[in-house]
C-alpha positions as CSV (number, residue, x, y, z in Angstrom):
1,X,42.5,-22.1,2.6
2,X,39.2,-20.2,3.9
3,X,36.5,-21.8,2.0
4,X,33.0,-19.4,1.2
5,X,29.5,-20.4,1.0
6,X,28.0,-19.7,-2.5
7,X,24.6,-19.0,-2.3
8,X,21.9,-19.0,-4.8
9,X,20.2,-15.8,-6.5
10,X,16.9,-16.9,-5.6
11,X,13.8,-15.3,-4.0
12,X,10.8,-16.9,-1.6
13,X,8.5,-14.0,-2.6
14,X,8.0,-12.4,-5.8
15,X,6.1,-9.9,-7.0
16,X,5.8,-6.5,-9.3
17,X,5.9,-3.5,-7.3
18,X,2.0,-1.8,-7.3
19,X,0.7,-4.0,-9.7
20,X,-2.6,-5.6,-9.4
21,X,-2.2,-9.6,-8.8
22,X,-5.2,-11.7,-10.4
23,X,-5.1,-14.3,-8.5
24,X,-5.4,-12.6,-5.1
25,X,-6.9,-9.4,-6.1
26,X,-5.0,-7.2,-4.1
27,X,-2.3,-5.1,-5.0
28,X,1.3,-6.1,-4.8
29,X,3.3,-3.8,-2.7
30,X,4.5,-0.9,-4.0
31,X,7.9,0.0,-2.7
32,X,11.1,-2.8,-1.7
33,X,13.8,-1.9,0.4
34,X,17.1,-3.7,0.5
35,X,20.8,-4.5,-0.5
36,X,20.3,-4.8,-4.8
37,X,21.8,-8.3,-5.6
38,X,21.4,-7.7,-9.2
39,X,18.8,-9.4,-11.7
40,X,18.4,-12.4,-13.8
41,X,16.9,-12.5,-17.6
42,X,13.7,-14.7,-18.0
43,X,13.6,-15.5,-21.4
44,X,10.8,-17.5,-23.2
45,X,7.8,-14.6,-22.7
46,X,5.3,-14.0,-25.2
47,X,6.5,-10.2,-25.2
48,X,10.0,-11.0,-25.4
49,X,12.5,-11.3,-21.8
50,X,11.8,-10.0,-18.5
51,X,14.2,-9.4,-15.5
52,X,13.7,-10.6,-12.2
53,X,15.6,-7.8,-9.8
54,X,16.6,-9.3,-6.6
55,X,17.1,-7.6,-2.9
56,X,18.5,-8.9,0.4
57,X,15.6,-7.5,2.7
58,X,15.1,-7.8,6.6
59,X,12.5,-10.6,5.3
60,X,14.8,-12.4,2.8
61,X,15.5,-12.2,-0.7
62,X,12.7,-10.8,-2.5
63,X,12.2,-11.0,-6.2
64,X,10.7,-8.2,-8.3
65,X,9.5,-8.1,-11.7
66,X,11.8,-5.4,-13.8
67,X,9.7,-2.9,-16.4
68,X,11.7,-0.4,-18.8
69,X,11.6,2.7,-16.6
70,X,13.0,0.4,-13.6
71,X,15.4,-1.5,-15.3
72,X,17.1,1.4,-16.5
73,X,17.4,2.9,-13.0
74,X,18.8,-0.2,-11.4
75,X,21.4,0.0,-14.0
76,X,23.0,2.7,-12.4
77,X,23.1,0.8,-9.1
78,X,26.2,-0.7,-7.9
79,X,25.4,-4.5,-6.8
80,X,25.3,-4.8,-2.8
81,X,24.0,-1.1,-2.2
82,X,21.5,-0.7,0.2
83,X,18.8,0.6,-2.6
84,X,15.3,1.4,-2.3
85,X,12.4,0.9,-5.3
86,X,9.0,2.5,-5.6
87,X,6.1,2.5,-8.0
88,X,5.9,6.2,-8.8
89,X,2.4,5.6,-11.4
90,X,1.6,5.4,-14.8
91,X,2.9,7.9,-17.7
92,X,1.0,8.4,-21.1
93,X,3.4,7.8,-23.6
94,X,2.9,7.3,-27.6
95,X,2.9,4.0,-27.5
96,X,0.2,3.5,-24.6
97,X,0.8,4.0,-20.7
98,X,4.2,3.1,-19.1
99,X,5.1,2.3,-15.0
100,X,7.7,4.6,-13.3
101,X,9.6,4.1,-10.4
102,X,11.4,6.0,-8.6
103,X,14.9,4.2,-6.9
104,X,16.8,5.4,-4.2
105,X,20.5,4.5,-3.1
106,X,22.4,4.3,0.3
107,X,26.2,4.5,-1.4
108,X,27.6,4.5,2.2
109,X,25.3,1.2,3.0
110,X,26.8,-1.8,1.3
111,X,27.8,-5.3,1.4
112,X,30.1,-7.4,-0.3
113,X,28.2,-9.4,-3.8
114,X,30.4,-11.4,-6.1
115,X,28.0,-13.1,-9.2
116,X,28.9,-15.7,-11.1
117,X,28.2,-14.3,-14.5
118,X,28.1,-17.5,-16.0
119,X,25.3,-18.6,-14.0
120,X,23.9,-15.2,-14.0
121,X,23.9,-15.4,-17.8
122,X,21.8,-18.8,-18.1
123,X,18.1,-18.0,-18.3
124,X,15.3,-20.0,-17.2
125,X,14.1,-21.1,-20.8
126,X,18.1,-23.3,-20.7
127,X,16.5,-25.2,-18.3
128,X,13.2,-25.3,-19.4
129,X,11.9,-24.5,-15.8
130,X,9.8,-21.5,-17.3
131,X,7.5,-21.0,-20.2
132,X,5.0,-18.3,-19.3
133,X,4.3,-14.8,-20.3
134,X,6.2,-12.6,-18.1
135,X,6.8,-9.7,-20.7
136,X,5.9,-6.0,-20.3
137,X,2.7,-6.4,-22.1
138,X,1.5,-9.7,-20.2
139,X,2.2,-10.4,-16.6
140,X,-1.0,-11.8,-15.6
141,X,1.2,-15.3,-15.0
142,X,3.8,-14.1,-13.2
143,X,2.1,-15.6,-9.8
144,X,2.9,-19.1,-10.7
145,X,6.6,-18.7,-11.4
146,X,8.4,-21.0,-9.0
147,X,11.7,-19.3,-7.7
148,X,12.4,-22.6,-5.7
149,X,12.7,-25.1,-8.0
150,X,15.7,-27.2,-8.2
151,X,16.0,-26.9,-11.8
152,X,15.8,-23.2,-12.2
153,X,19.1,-21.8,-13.3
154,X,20.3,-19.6,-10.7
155,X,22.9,-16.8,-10.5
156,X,25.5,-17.3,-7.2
157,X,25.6,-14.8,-4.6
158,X,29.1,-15.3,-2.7
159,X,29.1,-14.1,0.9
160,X,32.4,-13.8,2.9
161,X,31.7,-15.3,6.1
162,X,28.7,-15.8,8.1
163,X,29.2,-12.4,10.0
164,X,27.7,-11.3,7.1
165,X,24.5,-12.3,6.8
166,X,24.5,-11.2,10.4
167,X,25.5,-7.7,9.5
168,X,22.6,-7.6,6.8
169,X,20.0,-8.3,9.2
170,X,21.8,-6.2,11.9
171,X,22.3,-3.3,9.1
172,X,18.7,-3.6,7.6
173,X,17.5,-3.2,11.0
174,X,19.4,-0.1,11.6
175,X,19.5,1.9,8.9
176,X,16.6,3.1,6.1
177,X,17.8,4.8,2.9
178,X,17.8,8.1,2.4
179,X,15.6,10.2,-0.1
C-alpha cells in the first residue's frame, strides 16, 4: 500500500486581481501565475456566492477572488494546468461596468490534482466560518476573510509523492506560460 498526503485547498494570500484594497490602499496585483487548483464557492454574501480560484505559485497557493468574466474563463481550464490570469480593465455594459480578464494556459505544463468534490462542494456558510459580503457588487470585506482557519471547509488537493511538490517549484521556476 503507498499511502498519499491529502492536502488542503487553502491559500496564505488572497486577493482580487487589480482591484483597489481599502484597507491598504494600494492596488492588488493584477496578474497570477500558476498550476489552476480549481475554486471553492463562498456562499453567505450579500450579492449572492463568490468563488475563491486557487493556484500553486512559486510563492504558494494563492487565492483569488472569481468575477463573471473570469469565472467563465477558468471554466475552460483543466485543473493542474500551468494557467496564467490578468486584469484586462473595465467594460461598459447595460447593467453598469464589468472586470475582464484575460487567462492564459500552458496545456503541455501540468501536474497531477485529484479534488474531493465532496469537500469541494461544502461552502464556508456549512461551517459558519464566513459571513461577509464577498459578492460582485461588494468586495470591500474581502481583506478579513481568514483562509487559515481550522474551521473553514476546505476542498483536498491529493499529491502523488513528495517529488511533486518539488517538481512545482522546480517547474514554476523553469517555465512561464505562453501568450
Amino acid at each position: 500500500m503507498s499511502l498519499v498526503e491529502v492536502q488542503s485547498l487553502e491559500s496564505e494570500i488572497t486577493y482580487a486581481l487589480g482591484k483597489l484594497n481599502k484597507k491598504t490602499g494600494k492596488t492588488d496585483p493584477k496578474q497570477v501565475e500558476g498550476y489552476y487548483l480549481g475554486f471553492r464557492t463562498i456562499e453567505g454574501g450579500k450579492y449572492g456566492p463568490s468563488k475563491l480560484h486557487f493556484f500553486q505559485t512559486s510563492k504558494g497557493i494563492v487565492g483569488v477572488w472569481g468575477k463573471p468574466d473570469l469565472d467563465r474563463k477558468l471554466s475552460a481550464v483543466a485543473l493542474g494546468t500551468m494557467t496564467k490570469a490578468e486584469f484586462a480593465g473595465l467594460k461598459n455594459t447595460p447593467k453598469g461596468e464589468m472586470r475582464t480578464f484575460k487567462v492564459y494556459q500552458d496545456k503541455d505544463n501540468t501536474i497531477e490534482v485529484d479534488i474531493n468534490h465532496e469537500a469541494a462542494n461544502m461552502t464556508l456558510s456549512d461551517s459558519g466560518a464566513y459571513d461577509g459580503d464577498v459578492g460582485e457588487e461588494n468586495e470591500e470585506e474581502y481583506e478579513s476573510y481568514d483562509d487559515n482557519s481550522g474551521s473553514i471547509a476546505t476542498a483536498a488537493v491529493q499529491i502523488s509523492s513528495a517529488d511533486k511538490a518539488k517538481r512545482v517549484q522546480d517547474l514554476l521556476k523553469s517555465k512561464q506560460v505562453k501568450k
